[in-house]
C-alpha positions in Angstrom: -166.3 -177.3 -29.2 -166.4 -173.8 -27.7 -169.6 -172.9 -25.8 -171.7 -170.1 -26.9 -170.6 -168.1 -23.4 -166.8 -169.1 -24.6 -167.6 -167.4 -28.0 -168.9 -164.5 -26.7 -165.9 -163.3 -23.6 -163.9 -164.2 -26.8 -165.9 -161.7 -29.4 -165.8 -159.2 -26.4 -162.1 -158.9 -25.7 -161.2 -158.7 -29.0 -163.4 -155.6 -29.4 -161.7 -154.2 -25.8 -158.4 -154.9 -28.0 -159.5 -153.0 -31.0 -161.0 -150.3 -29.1 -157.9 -149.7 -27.4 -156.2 -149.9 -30.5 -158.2 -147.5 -32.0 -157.6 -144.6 -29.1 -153.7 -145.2 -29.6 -153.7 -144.2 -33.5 -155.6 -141.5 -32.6 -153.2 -140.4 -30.1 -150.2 -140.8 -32.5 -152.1 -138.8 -35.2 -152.8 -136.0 -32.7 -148.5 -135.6 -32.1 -148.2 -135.4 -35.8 -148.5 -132.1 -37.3 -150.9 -132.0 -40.1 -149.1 -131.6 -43.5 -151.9 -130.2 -45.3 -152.3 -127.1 -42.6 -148.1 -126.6 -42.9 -148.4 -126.1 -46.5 -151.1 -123.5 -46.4 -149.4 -121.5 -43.4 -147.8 -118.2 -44.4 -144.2 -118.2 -44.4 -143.1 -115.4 -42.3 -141.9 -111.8 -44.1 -138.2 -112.1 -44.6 -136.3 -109.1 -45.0 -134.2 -108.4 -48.2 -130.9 -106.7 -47.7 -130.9 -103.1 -49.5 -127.9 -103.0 -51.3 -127.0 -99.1 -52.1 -124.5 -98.6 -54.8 -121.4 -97.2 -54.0 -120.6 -92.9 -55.4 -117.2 -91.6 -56.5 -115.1 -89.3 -54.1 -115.7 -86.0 -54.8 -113.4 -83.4 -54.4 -113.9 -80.3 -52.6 -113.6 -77.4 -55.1 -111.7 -74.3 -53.2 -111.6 -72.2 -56.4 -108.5 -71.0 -57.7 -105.1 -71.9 -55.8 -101.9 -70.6 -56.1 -100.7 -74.1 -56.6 -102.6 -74.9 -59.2 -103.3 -77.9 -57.4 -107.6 -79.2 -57.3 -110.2 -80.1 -59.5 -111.2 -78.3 -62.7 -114.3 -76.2 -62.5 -116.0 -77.7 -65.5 -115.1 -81.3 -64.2 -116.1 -80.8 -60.7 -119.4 -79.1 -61.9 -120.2 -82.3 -63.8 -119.3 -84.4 -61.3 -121.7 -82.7 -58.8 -124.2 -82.8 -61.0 -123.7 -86.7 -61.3 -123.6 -87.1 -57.9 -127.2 -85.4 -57.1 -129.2 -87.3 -59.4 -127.7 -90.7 -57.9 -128.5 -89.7 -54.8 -131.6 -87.5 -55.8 -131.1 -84.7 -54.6 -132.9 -81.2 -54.5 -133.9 -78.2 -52.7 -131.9 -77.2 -49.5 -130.3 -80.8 -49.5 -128.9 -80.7 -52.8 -127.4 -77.2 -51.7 -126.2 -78.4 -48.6 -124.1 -81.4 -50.4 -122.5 -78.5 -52.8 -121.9 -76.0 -50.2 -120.0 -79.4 -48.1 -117.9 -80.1 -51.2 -117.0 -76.5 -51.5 -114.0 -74.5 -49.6 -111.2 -71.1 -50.0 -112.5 -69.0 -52.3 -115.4 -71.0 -53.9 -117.5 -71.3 -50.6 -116.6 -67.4 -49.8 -118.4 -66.8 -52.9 -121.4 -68.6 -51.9 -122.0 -67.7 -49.2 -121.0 -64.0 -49.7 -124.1 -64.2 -52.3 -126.6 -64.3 -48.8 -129.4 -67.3 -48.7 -129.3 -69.4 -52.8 -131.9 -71.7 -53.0 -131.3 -73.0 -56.7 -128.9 -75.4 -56.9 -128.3 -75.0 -60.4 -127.8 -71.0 -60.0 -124.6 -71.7 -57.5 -123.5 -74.3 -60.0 -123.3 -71.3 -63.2 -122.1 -68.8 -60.7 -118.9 -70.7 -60.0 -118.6 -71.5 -63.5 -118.6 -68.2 -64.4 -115.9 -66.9 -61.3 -114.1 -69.9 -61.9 -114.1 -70.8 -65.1 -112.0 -68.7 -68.0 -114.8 -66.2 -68.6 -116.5 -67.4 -71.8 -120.2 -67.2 -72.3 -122.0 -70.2 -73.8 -122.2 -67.8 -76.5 -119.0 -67.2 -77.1 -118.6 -70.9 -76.6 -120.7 -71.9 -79.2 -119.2 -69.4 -81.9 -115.5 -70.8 -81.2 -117.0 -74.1 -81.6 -119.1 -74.0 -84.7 -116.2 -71.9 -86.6 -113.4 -73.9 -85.9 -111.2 -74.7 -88.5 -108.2 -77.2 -88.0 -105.1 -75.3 -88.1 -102.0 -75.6 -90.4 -100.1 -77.2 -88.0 -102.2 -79.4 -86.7 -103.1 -83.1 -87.3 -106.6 -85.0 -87.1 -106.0 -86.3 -83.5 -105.4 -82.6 -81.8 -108.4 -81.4 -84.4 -110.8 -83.6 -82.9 -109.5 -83.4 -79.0 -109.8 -79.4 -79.9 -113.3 -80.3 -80.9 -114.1 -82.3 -77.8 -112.6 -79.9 -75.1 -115.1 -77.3 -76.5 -117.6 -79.7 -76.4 -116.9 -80.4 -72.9 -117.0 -76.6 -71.8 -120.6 -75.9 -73.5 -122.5 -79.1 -72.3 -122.8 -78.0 -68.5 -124.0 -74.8 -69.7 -126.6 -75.8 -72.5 -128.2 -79.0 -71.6 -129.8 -79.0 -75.5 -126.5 -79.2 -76.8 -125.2 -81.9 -74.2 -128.2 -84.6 -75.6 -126.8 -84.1 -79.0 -123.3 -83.6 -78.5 -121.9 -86.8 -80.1 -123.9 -86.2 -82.9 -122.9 -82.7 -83.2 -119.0 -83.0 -82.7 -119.3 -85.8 -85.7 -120.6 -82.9 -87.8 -118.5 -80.5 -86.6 -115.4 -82.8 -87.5 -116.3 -83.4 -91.1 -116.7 -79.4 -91.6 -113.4 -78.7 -89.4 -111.1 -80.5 -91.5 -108.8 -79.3 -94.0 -108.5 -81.7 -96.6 -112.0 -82.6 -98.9 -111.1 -86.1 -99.2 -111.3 -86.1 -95.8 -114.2 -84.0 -95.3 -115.9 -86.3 -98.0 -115.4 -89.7 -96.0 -116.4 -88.4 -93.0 -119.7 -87.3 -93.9 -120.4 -90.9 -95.9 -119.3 -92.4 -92.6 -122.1 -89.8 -90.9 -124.8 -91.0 -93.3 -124.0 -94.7 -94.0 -122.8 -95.5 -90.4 -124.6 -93.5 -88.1 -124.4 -95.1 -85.1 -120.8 -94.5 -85.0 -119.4 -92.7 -82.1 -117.5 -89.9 -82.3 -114.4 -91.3 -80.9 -115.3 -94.4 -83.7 -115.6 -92.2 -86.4 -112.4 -90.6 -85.7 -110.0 -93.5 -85.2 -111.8 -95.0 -88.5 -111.0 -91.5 -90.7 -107.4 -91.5 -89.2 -106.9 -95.3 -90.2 -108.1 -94.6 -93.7 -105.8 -91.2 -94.1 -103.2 -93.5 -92.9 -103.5 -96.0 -95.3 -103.3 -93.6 -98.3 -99.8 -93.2 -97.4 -100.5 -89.2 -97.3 -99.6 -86.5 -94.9 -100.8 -82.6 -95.6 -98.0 -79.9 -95.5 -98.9 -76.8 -94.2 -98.8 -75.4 -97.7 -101.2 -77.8 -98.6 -99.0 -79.9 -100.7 -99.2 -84.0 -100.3 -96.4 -85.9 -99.4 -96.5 -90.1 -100.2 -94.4 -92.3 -98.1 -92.6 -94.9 -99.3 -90.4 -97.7 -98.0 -86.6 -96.2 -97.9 -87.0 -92.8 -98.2 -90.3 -90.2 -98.9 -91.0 -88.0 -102.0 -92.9 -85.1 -102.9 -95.7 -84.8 -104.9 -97.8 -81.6 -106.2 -100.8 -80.5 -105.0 -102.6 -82.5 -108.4 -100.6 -85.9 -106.7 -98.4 -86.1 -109.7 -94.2 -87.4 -108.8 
């Protein structure tokens, strides 16, 4: 039986042993990194890649050219227009990228004007050198009183419509945030036939959100499903498998 001295160099190196023990987990602990302090540091700023949307090629307008060769006045003025509200552009830098994009005749009339600061006042001049003349005026009468001709069929009656379109809107910018809506109109009054002019304004009312281009290819698929074609005297003409006959003007064979 162990002897109470035994007991007690026995009780004592077992707490050297746990002591020591003790000092070693603490050590391991203190190479760990603490979890709970990782998930609370900030993660440092990372910086997104600015992706900037690519622009068309402009041309460089050089006025009129012997060659006939270049961009159109009325398409390059939109097209510059475009392009400085992408890239948000005003003031002197908005005039510097129209003045870069200009050459020949077009920059000599520029800068023969002396120091422009508006933009939009070196857009309408070149229009008017370049372009064939017309006032928005005078744009806007030939528009709203054209009639489709004799000889002419839907398709060229509504392109006819649309070129005019295209002239006025970089010259009244009213009449560009309606134009859809106005060439619609326009094309139900322009036409020659009333059945025609009647379905295209129930098409106007009952399907509004048509586009013009919509509208049109419907009215020419239900014209050409009638089998009809207008002469230039006005008279109908029904097509039939083999061979075509005439009819009156009532639709009577």
């Amino acid at each position: 039986m162990a002897t109470l001295e035994q007991l007690q160099e026995e009780f004592a190196a077992l707490k050297t042993r746990f002591e020591a023990q003790v000092q070693e987990n603490a050590d391991l602990r203190s190479r760990i990194p603490d979890q709970s302090d990782q998930s609370v540091t900030p993660t440092p700023n990372v910086v997104q890649p600015i992706y900037v949307t690519s622009t068309m090629r402009l041309e460089t307008f050089k006025g009129a050219t012997s060659d006939g060769k270049g961009p159109d006045v009325l398409e390059w003025v939109g097209d510059v227009r475009s392009q400085l509200t992408s890239r948000r552009l005003k003031g002197e830098q908005a005039m510097a990228f129209i003045v870069e994009h200009t050459g020949g005749k077009a920059r000599q009339e520029i800068k023969g004007r002396g120091k422009l600061q508006d933009p939009e006042e070196v857009l309408r001049i070149l229009l008017k050198v370049f372009g064939d003349n017309q006032s928005l005026s005078q744009l806007l009468q030939r528009f709203y009183t054209y009639r489709q001709a004799d000889d002419e069929d839907l398709i060229g009656c509504s392109l006819k419509l649309l070129g005019l379109s295209n002239r006025i809107c970089p010259l009244d910018a009213a009449f560009k945030a309606s134009k859809d809506k106005t060439l619609k109109a326009r094309f139900a009054d322009a036409v020659r036939d009333e059945a025609l002019q009647r379905e295209l304004r129930r098409l106007n009312v009952e399907s509004p959100g048509l586009t013009f281009f919509e509208l049109r290819d419907r009215v020419v698929d239900w014209w050409a499903h009638q089998g009809l074609r207008v002469h230039r005297d006005g008279r109908k003409q029904a097509t039939v498998s083999g061979g075509e006959e005439e009819t009156s003007s009532d639709g009577r064979f």
